[in-house]
ZAKETOR-616595 format. One record per residue (C-alpha): residue number from 1; residue in three letters; x, y, z. Coordinates in steps of 0.5 Angstrom, whole numbers, plus 2048, in hexadecimal, padded with zeros to 3 digits. Example, Ala and Ser with C-alpha at 12.3 -4.5 7.8 and 13.67 -1.06 7.14 Angstrom:
BEGIN
seq | type | u | v | w
1 | ALA | 819 | 7F7 | 810
2 | SER | 81B | 7FE | 80E
//
This chain:
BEGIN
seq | type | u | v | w
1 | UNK | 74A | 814 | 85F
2 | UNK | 74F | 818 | 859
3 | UNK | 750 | 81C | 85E
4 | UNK | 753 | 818 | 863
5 | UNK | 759 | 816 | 85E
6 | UNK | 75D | 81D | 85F
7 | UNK | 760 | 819 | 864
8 | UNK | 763 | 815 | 85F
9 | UNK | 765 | 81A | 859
10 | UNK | 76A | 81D | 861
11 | UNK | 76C | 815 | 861
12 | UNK | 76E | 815 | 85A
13 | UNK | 76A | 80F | 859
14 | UNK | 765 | 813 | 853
15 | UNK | 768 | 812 | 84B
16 | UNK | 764 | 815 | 846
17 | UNK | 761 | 810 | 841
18 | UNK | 760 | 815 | 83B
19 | UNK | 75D | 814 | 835
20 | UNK | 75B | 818 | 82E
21 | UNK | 754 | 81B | 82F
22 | UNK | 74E | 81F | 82C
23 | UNK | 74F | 824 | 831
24 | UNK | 748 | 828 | 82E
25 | UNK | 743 | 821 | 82F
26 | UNK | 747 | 820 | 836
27 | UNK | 745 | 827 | 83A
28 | UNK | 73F | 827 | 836
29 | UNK | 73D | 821 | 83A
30 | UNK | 740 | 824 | 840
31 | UNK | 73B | 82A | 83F
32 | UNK | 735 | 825 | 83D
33 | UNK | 735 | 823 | 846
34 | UNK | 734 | 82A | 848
35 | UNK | 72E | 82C | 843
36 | UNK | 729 | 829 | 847
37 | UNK | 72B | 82D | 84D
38 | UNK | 72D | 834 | 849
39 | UNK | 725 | 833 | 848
40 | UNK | 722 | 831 | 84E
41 | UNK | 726 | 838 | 851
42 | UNK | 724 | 83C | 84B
43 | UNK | 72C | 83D | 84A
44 | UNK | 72E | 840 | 843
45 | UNK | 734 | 83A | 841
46 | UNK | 737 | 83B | 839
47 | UNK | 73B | 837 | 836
48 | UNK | 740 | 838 | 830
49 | UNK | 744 | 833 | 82E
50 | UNK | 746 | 832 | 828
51 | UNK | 74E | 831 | 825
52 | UNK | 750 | 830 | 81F
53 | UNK | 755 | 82C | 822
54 | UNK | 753 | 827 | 828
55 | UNK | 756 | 822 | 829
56 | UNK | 75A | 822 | 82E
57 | UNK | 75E | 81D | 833
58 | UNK | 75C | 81E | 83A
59 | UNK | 75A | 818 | 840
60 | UNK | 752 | 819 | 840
61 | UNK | 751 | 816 | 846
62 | UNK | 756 | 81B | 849
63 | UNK | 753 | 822 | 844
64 | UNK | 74B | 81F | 846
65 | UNK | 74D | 821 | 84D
66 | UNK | 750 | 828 | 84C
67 | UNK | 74A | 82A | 847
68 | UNK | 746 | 827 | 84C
69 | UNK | 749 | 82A | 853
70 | UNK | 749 | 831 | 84F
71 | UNK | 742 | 830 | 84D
72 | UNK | 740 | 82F | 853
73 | UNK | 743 | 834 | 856
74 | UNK | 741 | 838 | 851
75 | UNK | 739 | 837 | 852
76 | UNK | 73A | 836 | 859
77 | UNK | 73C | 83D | 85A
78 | UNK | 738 | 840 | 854
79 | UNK | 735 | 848 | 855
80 | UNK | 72D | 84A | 854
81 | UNK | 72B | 849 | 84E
82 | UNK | 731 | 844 | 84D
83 | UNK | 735 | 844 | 847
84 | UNK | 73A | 83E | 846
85 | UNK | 73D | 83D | 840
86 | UNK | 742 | 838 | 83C
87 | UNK | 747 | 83A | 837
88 | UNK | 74D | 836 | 833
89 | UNK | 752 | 83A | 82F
90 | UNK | 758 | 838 | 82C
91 | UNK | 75F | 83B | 829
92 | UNK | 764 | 838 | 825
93 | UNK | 767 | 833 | 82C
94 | UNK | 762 | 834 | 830
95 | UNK | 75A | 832 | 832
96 | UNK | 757 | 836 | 837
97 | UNK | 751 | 834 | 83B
98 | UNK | 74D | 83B | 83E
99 | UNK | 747 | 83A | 844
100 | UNK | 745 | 840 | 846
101 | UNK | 740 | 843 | 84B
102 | UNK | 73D | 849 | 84D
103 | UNK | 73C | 84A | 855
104 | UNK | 740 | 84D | 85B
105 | UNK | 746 | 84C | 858
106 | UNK | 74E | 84A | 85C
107 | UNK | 752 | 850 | 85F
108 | UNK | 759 | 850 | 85E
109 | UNK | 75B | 84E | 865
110 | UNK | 757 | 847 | 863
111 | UNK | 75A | 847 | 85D
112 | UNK | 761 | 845 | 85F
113 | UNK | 75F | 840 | 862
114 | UNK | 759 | 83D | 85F
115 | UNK | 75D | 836 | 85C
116 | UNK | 760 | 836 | 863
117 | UNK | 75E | 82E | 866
118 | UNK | 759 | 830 | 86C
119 | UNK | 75A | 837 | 86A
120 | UNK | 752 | 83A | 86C
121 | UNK | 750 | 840 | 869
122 | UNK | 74D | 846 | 86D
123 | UNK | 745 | 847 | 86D
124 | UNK | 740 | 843 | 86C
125 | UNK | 73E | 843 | 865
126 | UNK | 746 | 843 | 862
127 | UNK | 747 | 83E | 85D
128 | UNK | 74E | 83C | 860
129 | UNK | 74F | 834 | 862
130 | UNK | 74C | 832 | 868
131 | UNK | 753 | 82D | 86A
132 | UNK | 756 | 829 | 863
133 | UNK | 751 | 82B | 85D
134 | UNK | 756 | 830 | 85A
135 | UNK | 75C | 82D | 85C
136 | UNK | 75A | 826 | 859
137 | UNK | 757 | 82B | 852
138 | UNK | 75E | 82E | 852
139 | UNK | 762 | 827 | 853
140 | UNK | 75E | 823 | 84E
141 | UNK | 75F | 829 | 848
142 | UNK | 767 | 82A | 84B
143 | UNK | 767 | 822 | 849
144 | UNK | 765 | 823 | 842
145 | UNK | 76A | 829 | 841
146 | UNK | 765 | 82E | 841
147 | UNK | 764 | 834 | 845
148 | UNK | 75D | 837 | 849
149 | UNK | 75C | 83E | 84A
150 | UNK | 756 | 842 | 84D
151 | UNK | 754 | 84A | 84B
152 | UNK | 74F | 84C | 850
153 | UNK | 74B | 854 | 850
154 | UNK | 748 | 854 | 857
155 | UNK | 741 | 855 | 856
156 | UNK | 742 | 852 | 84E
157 | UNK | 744 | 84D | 84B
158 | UNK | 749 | 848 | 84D
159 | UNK | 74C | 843 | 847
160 | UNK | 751 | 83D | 849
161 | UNK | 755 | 83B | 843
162 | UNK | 758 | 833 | 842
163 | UNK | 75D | 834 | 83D
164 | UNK | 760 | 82E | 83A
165 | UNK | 766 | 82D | 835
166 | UNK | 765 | 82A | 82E
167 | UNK | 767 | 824 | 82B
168 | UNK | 76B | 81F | 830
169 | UNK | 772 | 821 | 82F
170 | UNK | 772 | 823 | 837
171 | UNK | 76F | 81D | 839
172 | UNK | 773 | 816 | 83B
173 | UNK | 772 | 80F | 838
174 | UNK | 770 | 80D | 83F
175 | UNK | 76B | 813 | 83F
176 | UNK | 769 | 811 | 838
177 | UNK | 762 | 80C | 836
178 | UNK | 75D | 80B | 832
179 | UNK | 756 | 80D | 836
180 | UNK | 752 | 806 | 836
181 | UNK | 74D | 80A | 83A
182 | UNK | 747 | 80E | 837
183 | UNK | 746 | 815 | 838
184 | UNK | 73F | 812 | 83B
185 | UNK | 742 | 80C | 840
186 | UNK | 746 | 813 | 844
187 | UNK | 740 | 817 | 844
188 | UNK | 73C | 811 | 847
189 | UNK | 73B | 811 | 84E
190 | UNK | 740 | 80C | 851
191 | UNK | 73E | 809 | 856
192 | UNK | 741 | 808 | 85D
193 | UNK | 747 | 804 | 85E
194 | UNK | 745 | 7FC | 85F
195 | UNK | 749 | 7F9 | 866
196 | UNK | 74A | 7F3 | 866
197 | UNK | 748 | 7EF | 86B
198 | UNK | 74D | 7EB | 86F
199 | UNK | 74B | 7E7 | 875
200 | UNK | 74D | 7EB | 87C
201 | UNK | 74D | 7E9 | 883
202 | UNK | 746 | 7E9 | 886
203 | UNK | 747 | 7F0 | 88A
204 | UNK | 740 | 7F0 | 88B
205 | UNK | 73F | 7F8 | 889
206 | UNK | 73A | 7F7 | 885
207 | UNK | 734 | 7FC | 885
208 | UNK | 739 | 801 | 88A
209 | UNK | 738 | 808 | 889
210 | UNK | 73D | 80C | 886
211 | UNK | 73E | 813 | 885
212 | UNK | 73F | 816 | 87E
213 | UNK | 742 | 81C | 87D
214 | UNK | 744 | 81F | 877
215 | UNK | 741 | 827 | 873
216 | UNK | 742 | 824 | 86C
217 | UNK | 73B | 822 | 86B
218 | UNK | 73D | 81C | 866
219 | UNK | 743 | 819 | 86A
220 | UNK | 73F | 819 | 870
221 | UNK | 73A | 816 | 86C
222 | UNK | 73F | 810 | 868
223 | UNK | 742 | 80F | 870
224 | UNK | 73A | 80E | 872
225 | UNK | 738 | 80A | 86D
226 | UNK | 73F | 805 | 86E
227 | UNK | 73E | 805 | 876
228 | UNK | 737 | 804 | 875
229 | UNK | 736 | 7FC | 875
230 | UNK | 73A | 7FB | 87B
231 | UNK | 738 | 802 | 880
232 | UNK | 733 | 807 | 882
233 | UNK | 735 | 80D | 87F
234 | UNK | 734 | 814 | 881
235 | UNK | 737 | 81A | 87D
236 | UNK | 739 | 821 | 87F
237 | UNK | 73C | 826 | 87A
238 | UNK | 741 | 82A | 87F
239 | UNK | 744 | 829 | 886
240 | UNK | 73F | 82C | 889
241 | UNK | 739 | 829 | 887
242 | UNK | 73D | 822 | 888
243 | UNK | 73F | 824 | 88F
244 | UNK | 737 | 825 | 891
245 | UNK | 736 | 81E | 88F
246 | UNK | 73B | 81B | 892
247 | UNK | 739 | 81D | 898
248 | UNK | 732 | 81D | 897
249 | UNK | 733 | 815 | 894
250 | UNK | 739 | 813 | 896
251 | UNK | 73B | 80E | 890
252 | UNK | 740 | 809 | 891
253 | UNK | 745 | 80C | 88B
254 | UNK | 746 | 813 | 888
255 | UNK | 749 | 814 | 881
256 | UNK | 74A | 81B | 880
257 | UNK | 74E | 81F | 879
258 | UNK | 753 | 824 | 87B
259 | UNK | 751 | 82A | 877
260 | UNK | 74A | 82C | 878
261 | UNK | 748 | 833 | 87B
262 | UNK | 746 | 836 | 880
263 | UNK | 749 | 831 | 884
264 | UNK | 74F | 82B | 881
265 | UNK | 750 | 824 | 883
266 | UNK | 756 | 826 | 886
267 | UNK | 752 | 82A | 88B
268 | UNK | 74C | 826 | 88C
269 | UNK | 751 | 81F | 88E
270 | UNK | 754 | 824 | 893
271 | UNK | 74D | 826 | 897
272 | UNK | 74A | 81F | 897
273 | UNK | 750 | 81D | 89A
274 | UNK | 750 | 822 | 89E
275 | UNK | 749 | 821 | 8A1
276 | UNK | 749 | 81C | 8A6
277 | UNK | 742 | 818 | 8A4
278 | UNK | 745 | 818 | 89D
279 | UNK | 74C | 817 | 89E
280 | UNK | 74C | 810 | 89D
281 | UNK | 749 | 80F | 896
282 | UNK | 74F | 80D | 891
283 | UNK | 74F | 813 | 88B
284 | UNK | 751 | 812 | 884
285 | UNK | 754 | 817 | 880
286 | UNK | 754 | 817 | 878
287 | UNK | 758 | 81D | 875
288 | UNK | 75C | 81E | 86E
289 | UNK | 760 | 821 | 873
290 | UNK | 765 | 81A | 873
291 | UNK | 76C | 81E | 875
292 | UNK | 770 | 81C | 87B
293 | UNK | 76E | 821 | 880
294 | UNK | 767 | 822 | 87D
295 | UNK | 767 | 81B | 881
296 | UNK | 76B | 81D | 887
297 | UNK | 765 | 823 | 887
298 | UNK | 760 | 81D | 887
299 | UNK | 763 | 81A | 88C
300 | UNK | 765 | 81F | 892
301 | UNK | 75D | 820 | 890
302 | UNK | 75B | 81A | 894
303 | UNK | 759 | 817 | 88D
304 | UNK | 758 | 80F | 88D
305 | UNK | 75A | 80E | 885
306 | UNK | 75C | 812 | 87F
307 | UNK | 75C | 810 | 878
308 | UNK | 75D | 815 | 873
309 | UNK | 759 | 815 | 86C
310 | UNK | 757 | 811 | 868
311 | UNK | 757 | 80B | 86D
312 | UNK | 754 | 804 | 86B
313 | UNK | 74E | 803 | 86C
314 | UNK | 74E | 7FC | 86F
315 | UNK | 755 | 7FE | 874
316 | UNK | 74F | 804 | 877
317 | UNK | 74B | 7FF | 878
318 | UNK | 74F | 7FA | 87C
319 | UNK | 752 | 800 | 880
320 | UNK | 74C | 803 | 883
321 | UNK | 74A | 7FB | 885
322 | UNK | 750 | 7FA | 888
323 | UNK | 750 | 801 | 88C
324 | UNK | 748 | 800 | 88E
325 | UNK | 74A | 7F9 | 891
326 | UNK | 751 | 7FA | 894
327 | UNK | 74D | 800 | 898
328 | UNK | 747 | 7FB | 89A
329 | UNK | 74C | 7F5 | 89C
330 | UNK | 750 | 7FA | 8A0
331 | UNK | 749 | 7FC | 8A4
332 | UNK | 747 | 7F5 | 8A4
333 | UNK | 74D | 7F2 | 8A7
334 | UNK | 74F | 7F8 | 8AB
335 | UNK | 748 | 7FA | 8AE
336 | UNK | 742 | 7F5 | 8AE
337 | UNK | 748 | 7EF | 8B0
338 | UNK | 74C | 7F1 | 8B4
339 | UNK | 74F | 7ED | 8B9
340 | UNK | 751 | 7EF | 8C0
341 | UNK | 756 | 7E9 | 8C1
342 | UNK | 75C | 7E8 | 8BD
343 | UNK | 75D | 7E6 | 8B6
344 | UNK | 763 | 7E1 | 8B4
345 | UNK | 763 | 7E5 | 8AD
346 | UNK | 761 | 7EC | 8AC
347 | UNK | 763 | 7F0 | 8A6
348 | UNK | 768 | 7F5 | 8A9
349 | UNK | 766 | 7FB | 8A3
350 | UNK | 765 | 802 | 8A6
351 | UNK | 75D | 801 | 8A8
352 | UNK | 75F | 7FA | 8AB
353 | UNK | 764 | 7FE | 8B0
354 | UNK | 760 | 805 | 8B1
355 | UNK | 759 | 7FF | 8B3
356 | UNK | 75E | 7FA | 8B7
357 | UNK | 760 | 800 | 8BB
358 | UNK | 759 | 804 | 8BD
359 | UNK | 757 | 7FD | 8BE
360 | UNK | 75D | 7FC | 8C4
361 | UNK | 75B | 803 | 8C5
362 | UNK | 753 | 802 | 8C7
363 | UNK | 754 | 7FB | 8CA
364 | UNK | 759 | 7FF | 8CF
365 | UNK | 753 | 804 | 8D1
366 | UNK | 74D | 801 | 8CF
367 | UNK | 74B | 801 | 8D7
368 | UNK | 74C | 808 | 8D6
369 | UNK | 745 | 80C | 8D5
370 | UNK | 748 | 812 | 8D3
371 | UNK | 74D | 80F | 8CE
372 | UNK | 74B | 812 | 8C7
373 | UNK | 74D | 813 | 8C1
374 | UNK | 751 | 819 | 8C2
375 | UNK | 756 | 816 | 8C6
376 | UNK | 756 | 811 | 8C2
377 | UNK | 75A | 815 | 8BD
378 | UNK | 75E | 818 | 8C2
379 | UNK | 761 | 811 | 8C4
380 | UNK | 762 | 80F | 8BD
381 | UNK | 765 | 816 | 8BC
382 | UNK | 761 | 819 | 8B7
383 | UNK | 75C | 81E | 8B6
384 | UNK | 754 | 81D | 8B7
385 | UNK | 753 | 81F | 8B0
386 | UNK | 758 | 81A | 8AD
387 | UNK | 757 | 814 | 8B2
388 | UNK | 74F | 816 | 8B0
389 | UNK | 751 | 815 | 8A9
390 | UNK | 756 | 80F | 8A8
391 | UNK | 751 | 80B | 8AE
392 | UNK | 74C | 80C | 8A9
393 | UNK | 74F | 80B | 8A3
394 | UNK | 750 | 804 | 8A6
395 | UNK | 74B | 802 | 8A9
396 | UNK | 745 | 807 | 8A7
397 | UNK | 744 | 808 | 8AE
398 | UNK | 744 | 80F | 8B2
399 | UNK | 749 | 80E | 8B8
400 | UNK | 744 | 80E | 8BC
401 | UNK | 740 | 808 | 8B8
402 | UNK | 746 | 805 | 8B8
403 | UNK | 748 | 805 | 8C0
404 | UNK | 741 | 804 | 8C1
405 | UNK | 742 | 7FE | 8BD
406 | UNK | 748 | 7FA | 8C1
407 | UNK | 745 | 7FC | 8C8
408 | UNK | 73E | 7F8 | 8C5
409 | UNK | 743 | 7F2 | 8C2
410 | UNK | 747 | 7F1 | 8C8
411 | UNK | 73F | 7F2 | 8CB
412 | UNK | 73D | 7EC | 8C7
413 | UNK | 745 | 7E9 | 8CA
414 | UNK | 743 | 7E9 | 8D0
415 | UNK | 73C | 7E6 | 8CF
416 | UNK | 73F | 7E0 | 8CC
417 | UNK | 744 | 7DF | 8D1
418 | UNK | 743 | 7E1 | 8D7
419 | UNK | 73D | 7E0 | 8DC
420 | UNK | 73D | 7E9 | 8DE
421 | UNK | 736 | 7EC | 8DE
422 | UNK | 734 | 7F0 | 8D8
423 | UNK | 734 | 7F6 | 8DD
424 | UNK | 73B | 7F4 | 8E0
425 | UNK | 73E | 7F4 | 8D8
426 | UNK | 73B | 7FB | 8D6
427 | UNK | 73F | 7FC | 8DC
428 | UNK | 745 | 7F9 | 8D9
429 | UNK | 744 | 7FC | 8D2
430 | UNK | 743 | 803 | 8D5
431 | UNK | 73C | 805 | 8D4
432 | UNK | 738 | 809 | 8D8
433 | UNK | 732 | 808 | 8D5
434 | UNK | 72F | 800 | 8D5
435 | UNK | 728 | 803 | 8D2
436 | UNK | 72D | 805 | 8CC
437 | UNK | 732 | 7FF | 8CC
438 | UNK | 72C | 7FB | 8CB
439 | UNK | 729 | 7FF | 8C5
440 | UNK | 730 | 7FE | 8C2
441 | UNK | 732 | 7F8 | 8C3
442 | UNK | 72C | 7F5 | 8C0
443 | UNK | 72D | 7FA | 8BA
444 | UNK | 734 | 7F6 | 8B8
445 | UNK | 733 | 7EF | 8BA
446 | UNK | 72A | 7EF | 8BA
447 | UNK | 729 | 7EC | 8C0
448 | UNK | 729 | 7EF | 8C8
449 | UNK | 72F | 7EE | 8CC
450 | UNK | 72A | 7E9 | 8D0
451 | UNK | 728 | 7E5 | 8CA
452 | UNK | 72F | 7E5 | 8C6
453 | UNK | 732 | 7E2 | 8CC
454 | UNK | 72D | 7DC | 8CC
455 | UNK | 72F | 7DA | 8C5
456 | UNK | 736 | 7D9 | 8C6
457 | UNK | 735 | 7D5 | 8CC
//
């Protein structure tokens, strides 16, 4: 959740909120949540601590994340045996907070652009940010008018060092408050952050599945736990693991991060919409990427929504709603209610337009038995593989299935009105085989063409 805020520190929208603290108790509480977890993997975690002068202004909230980030990352990318160790030092004008491991180290290449936001580091086992971490340690040390450096013998040791400046003089009065907050309520685990629930328009979307797609183990469990009340979730960490089980499951949403390995948001959207079974599933795109052509990139991908982090909680919610709803109204108006005769008022949107319009097209050779889907998409100049994926986005129907829809609709027409055989309407309808027209006009309407007919009388 703290790191979702990194968009805010870009929007100017962060104030400091620093007040006169004892730095020693405050990483020394720090420490104490990772002593546990030093033990249970038999790592070597050190303290030094003392000060002879410790009281120091800084925004607890704010510092808890950036000792608490390099701390992480620190253990999370610790050698065999492991060594962690935490130090303060002090000069004149400056305190100085040092966290040191020993592990494979950075290379002078990742070096540069360690503090860069998305930057990845190379290797598997490198101690570089995996999207925003670093960037969010320097952006909040930067804020307290403090500095970051990092020293790494490959193979060694590797020390991050969090300098802040003494005294208060370098700080403004808006930046300036007396902490209410004790050292213990910023360590505690915060809990997620409490939607307010609002009425919303029935959509009736409860229960539909939804595709999460996110490499951050605790963001994609935040987003679980909030979407988890309304939706079926289903996870995936990258691209490729969330393209099999959209296939294998077709959900009725995706949610998918940009930045993840092996395959990004960016690309997954564009294969999903590129694939003619799925193409009709709406896709969310979530990303601290929030710059315009970022989202112009998003859109030329085929992606449905793009909201940028952090994103309020309950907006997600409602837009997911909405996408699910308007894409099964569209295939309820549009599919299982289609009407051959016309209608007084018809919205005139793009999918309204592209339907009246292979509608016209079937009726004209709905006696033709040959009429197929293929040429269809020529009378409506289009490709097969583009008329294939706007029909079923519309209508979550194939082209065939749709065709084969309107020739069983104007079937049932004709049974109603007129007094033709049933052999002589498959004639009209253009099917060729009366076994397989009966098959499927029971499978839509539930009776035989015989027994349908006698009911409408």
């Amino acid at each position: 959740n703290q790191l979702l805020e990194f968009r805010k520190i870009e929007a100017g929208k962060i104030k400091l909120q620093a007040g006169n603290q004892n730095i020693t108790s405050f990483v020394a509480t720090l420490c104490e949540a990772f002593d546990e977890l030093a033990e249970s993997r038999n790592i070597s975690f050190k303290k030094q601590l003392r000060l002879k002068e410790p009281d120091v202004y800084f925004d607890s909230e704010r510092l808890g994340v950036v000792i608490n980030n390099l701390l992480s990352n620190a253990f999370k990318f610790v050698g065999t045996p492991g060594q962690v160790e935490v130090i303060l030092s002090e000069t004149s004008t400056e305190v100085s907070i040092l966290i040191k491991n020993n592990g494979k180290g950075i290379s002078n290449q990742d070096m540069k652009h360690l503090f860069e936001r998305f930057y990845q580091a190379s290797g598997k086992r490198s101690v570089g940010s995996s999207g925003i971490g670093l960037a969010l340690v320097k952006n909040y040390v930067e804020l307290h008018k403090g500095r970051v450096e990092v020293e790494s013998d490959p193979g060694h040791l590797t020390t991050f060092s969090v300098i802040l400046p003494k005294g208060n003089q370098h700080l403004s009065d808006d930046e300036l408050k007396q902490s209410e907050n004790s050292i213990d309520q910023v360590i505690a685990t915060q809990p997620l952050p409490v939607v307010k629930k609002s009425r919303s328009v029935n959509t009736g979307t409860k229960g539909a599945r939804v595709m999460l797609v996110e490499d951050n183990e605790e963001v994609r469990s935040y987003l679980s736990d909030l979407l988890a009340e309304e939706f079926e979730i289903l996870e995936a960490a990258d691209g490729i693991e969330a393209f099999d089980l959209v296939i294998e499951h077709k959900p009725q949403i995706v949610i998918s991060d940009v930045m993840m390995p092996r395959m990004d948001g960016f690309e997954l959207c564009q294969k999903i919409k590129s694939n003619d079974t799925v193409a009709h599933i709406p896709v969310v795109l979530l990303t601290a990427k929030g710059a315009p052509q970022d989202q112009l990139f998003g859109a030329r991908k085929g992606a449905d929504l793009y909201l940028t982090k952090p994103f309020e909680p309950e907006l997600l919610i409602e837009k997911v709603k909405q996408l699910i709803a308007s894409r099964d109204f569209l295939s309820e108006k549009y599919s299982k209610k289609v009407k051959l005769e016309p209608t007084d008022a018809v919205i005139q949107s793009d999918e309204a337009v592209l339907l009246e319009k292979a509608i016209k097209i079937v009726e004209k050779n709905i006696s033709d038995p040959h009429f197929d889907s293929d040429i269809l998409a020529k009378e409506l100049a289009m490709s097969t593989s583009t008329f294939y994926r706007r029909i079923k986005k519309i209508t979550d129907k194939t082209p065939g299935e749709f065709i084969k829809t309107i020739k069983l609709k104007r079937a049932a027409q004709l049974l109603r009105e007129t007094n033709l055989t049933v052999s002589e309407i498959i004639e009209d309808v253009g099917y060729q085989d009366i076994k397989n027209f009966r098959k499927n006009f029971k499978q839509l309407y539930g009776q035989t063409p015989t027994d349908y007919r006698k009911t409408k009388e």
